[in-house]
Every structure is written in structure tokens, then in C-alpha cells.
DOMAR-223610 format. One record per atom (N, C-alpha, C, CB): residue in one letter; x, y, z. Coordinates in steps of 0.001 Angstrom, whole numbers, padded with zeros to 6 digits, always signed. Glycine has a CB too. Layout:
AXYZ/...
END
This chain:
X+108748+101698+102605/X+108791+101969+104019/X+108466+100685+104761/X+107815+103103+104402/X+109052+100583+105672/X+108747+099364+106695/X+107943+099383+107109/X+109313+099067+107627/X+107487+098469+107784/X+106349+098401+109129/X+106713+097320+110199/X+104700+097953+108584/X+106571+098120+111050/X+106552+096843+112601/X+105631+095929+112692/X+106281+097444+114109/X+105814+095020+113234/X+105225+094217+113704/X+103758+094568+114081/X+105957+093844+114575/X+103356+095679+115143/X+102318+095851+115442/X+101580+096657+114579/X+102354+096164+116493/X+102192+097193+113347/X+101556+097752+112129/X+100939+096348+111317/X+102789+098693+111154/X+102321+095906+111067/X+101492+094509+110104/X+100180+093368+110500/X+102694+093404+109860/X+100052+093329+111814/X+098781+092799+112560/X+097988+093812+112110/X+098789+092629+114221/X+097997+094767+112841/X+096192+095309+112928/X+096473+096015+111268/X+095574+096968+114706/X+097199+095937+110311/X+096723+095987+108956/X+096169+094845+108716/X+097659+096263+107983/X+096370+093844+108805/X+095956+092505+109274/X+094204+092096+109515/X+096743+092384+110677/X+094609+092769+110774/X+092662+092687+111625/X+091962+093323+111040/X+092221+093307+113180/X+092075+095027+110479/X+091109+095709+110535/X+090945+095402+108885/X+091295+097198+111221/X+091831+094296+108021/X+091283+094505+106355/X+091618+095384+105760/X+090010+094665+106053/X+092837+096058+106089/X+093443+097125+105264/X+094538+096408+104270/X+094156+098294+106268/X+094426+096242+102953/X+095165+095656+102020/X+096510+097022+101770/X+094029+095208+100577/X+097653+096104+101616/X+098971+096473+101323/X+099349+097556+100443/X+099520+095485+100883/X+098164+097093+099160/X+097916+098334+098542/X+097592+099951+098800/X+097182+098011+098051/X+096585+099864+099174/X+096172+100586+100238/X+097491+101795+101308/X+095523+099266+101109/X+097678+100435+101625/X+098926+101442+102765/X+100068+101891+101889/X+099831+100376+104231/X+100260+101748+101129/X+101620+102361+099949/X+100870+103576+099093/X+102268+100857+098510/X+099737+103201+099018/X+099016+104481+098215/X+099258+105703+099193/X+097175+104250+097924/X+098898+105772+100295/X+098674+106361+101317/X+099872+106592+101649/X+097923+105814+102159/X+100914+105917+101583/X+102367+106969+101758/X+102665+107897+100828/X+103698+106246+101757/X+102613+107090+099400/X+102850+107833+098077/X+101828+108848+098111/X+102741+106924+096724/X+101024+109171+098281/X+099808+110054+098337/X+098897+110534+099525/X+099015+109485+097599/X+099236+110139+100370/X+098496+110686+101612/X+098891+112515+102066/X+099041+109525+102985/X+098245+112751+102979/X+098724+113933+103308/X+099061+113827+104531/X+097952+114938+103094/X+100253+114780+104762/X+100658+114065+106252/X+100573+115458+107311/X+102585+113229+106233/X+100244+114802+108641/X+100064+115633+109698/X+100725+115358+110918/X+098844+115719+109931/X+100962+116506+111509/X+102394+115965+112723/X+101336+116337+113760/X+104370+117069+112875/X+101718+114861+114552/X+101084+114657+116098/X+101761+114798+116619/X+100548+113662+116666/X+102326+113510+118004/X+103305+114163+119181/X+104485+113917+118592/X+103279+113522+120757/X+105462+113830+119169/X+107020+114023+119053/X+107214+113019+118589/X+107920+114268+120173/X+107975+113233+117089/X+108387+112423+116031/X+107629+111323+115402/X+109411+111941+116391/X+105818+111606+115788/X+104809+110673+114825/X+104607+111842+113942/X+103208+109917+115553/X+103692+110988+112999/X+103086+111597+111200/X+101733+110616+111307/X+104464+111018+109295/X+100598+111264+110815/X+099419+111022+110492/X+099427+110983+109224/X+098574+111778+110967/X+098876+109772+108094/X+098768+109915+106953/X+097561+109726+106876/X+099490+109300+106233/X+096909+110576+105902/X+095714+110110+105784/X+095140+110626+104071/X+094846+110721+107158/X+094154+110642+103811/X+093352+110873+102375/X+092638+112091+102508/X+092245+109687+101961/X+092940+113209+101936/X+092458+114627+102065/X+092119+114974+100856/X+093393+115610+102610/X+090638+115940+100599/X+090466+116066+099128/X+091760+116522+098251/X+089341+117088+098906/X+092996+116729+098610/X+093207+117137+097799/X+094206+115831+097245/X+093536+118480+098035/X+094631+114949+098152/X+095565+113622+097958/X+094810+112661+097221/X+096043+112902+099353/X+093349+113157+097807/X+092291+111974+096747/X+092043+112146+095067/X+090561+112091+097330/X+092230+113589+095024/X+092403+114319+093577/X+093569+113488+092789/X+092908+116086+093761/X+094938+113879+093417/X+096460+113480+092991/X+096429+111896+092899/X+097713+114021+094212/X+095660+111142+093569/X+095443+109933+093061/X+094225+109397+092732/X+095905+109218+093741/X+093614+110003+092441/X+092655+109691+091196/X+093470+109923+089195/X+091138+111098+091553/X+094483+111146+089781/X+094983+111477+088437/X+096037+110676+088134/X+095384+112835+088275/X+096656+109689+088904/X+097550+108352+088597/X+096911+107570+088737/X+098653+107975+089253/X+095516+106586+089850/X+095142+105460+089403/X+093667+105652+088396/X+095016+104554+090703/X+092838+106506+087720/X+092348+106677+087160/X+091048+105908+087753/X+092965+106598+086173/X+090567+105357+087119/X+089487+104091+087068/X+089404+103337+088492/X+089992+102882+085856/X+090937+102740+088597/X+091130+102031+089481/X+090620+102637+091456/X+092644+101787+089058/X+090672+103952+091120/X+090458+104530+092913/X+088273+104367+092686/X+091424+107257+093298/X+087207+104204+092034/X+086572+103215+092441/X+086180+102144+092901/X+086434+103156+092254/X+086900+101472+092771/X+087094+100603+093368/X+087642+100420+094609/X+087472+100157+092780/X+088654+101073+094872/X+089253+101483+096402/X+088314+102788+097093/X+091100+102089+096218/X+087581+103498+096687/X+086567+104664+097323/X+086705+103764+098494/X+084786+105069+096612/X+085780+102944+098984/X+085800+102694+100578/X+086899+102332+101266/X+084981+101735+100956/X+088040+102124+101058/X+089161+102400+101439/X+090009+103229+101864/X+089454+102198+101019/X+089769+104429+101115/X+090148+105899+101358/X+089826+106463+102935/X+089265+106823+100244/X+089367+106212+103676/X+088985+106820+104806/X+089861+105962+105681/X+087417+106858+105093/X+091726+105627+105498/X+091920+104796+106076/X+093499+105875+106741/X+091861+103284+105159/X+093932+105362+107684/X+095149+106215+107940/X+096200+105568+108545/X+094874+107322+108740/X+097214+106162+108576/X+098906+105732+109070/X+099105+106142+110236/X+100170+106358+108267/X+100153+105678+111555/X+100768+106497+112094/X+102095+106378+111959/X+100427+106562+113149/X+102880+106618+111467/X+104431+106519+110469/X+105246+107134+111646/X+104580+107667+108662/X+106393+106481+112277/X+107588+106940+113320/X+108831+106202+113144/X+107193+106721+114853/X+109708+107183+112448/X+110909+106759+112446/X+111236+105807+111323/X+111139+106246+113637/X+110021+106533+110445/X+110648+105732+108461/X+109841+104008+108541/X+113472+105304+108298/X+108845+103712+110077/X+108305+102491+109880/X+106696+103166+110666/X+109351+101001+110701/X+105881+102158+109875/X+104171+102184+109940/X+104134+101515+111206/X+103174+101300+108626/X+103894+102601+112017/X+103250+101944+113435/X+101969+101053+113671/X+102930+103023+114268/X+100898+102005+113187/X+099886+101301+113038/X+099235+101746+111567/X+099021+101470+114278/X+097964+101038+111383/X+096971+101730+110166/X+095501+101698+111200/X+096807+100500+108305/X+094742+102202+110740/X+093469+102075+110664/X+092246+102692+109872/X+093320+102202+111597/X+091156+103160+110393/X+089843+103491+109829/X+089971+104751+110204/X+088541+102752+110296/X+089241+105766+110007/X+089223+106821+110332/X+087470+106840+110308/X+090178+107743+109451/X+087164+107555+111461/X+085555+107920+111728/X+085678+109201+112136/X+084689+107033+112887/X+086651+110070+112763/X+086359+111387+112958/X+087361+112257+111549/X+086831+111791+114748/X+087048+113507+111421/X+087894+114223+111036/X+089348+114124+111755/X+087310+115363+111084/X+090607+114273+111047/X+091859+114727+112031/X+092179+116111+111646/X+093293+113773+111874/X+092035+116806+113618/X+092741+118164+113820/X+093972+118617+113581/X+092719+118448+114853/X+093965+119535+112653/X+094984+120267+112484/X+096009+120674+113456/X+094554+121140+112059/X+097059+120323+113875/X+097759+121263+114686/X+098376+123020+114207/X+098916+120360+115028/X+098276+123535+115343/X+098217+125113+114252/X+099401+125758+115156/X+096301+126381+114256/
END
């Protein structure tokens, strides 16, 4: 998946490694915000599904995991940190 420009900076600023953001497509769980964004993020159960492909290796990334996407139109808008829970839309 691509990323814009203003994705690849603030992956950039905030220290979110490349790795990281591909895990999180391949494995994130995704949640629909406004019109035609996606929230990716690390949910117990995405953290399970990749623990059972990187094994060992997601210790090492644990503080990483609390990190998220906003994905529009097949390219990574932005990434960042996550400090609150994200609401469900119902």
C-alpha cells in the first residue's frame, strides 16, 4: 500500500518504523470513520494473529503496538500513537 507524502513525514516524526506500518495493514483491525477513511489499529484479537506469525519477534515491537493508520483510497494518510481507546461506530 502506498503512502502520501503527509503519511511518510509524521511516520517520520512520531518514530513509527516501516515495519510497523505493514504489520498493521497485514494485521490490524480496521474501523470505518467518515466517508471513505479506515482506522487501523492493534486489537486483542490482531495482537493474538500476530503474535502467531511473528512469534518471539512481537516483544520486541510490544511498545509499538499501540500505534494506528488512517488508510483513504488504498494510501496511508497518516500514522500515529494511540492514547485513547477508538469508538466503535454502531
Amino acid at each position: 500500500m502506498d503512502h502520501t507524502l503527509h503519511g511518510c513525514k509524521r511516520s517520520q516524526q512520531r518514530g513509527i518504523p516501516p515495519l510497523v506500518v505493514d504489520l498493521l495493514l497485514q494485521f490490524g483491525a480496521r474501523e470505518h470513520a467518515a466517508e471513505g477513511l479506515e482506522i487501523l489499529f492493534f486489537d486483542n484479537r490482531s495482537r493474538k494473529r500476530l503474535q502467531a506469525y511473528a512469534g518471539g519477534l512481537i516483544g520486541k515491537l510490544n511498545e509499538q503496538l499501540d500505534t494506528y493508520a488512517v488508510v483513504a483510497g488504498g494510501k496511508v494518510v497518516t500514522v500515529g500513537t494511540r492514547y485513547k481507546r477508538i469508538k466503535h461506530a454502531q
